[in-house]
C-alpha positions in Angstrom: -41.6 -1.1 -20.3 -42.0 -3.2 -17.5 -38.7 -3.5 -14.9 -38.3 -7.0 -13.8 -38.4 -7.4 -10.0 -35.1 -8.4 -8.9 -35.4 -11.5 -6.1 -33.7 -10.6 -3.3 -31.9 -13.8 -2.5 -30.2 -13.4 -6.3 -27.2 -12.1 -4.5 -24.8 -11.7 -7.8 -27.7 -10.6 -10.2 -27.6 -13.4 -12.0 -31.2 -13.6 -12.2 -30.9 -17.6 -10.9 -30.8 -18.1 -7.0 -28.5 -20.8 -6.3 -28.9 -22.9 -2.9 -25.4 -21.2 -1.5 -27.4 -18.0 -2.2 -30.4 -19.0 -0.4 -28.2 -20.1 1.9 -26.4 -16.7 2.4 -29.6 -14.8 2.2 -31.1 -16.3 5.3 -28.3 -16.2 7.3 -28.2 -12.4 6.4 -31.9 -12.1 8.1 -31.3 -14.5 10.8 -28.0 -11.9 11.8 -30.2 -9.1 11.3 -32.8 -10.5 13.9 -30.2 -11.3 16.4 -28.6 -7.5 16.3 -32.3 -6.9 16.6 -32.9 -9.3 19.5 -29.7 -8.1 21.3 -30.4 -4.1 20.6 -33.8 -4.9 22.3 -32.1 -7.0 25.0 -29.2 -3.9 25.6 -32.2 -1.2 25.8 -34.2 -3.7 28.4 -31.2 -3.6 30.5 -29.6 -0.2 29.9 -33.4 1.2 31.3 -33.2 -1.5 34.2 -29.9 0.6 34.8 -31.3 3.8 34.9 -34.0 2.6 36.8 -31.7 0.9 39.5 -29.3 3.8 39.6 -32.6 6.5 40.5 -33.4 3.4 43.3 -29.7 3.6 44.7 -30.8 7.6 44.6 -33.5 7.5 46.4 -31.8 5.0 48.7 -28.7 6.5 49.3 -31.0 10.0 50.1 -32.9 7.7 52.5 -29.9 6.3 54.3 -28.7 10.2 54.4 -31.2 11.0 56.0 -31.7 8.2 58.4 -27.7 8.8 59.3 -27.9 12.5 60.6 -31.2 11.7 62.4 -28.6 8.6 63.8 -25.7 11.4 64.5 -28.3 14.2 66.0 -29.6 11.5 68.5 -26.2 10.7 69.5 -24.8 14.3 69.7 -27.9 15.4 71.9 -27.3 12.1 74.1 -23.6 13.2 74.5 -24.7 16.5 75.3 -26.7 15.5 78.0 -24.1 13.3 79.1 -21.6 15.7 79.3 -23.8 18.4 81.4 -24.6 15.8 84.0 -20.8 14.4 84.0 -20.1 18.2 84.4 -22.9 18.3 87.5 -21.6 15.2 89.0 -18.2 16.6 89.0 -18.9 20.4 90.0 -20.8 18.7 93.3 -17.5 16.2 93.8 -15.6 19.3 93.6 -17.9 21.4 96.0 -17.4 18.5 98.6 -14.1 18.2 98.5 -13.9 21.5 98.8 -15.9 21.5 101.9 -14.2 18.9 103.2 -10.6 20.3 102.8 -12.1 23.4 104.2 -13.9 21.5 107.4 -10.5 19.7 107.7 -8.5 22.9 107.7 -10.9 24.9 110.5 -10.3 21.6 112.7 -6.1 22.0 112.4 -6.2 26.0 113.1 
């Protein structure tokens, strides 16, 4: 015995396919191909994600980086800033010292 292929857009069996059917049928594909369409659309822009997040990585590492080489300048710069601040002001000192000391010899 030979089974009778069943046509897919005979939605109730009743071995006729009426135009509602048809009508049904093809709207069932055409929402299958748009889930389809959108699931390919959502994994296009879930890997542009990923693939923007490891940028803003590499970035952010980058900028890290770049930062601390900003700071280290700037803390050496201060250093030497402070030593000849601390120079300038041990001679000041040294001279005034003198000074008071010249001025004192010329009172006594």
């Amino acid at each position: 015995m030979e089974e009778e292929k069943k046509n897919p857009m005979d939605l109730n069996g009743d071995g006729k396919v009426t135009l509602g059917e048809k009508v049904q049928y093809y709207a069932g594909k055409a929402g299958e191909k748009v889930e389809e369409s959108v699931k390919k659309v959502y994994d296009g822009v879930k890997e542009d994600a990923k693939d923007a997040l490891a940028d803003a990585k590499v970035l952010a590492g980058k900028a890290k980086a770049k930062g601390k080489e900003v700071y280290d300048k700037a803390a050496d710069k201060a250093k030497d800033l402070y030593a000849e601040a601390k120079e300038e002001v041990g001679e000041a000192a040294s001279k005034a010292k003198a000074k008071i000391n010249e001025i004192k010899e010329k009172k006594a």
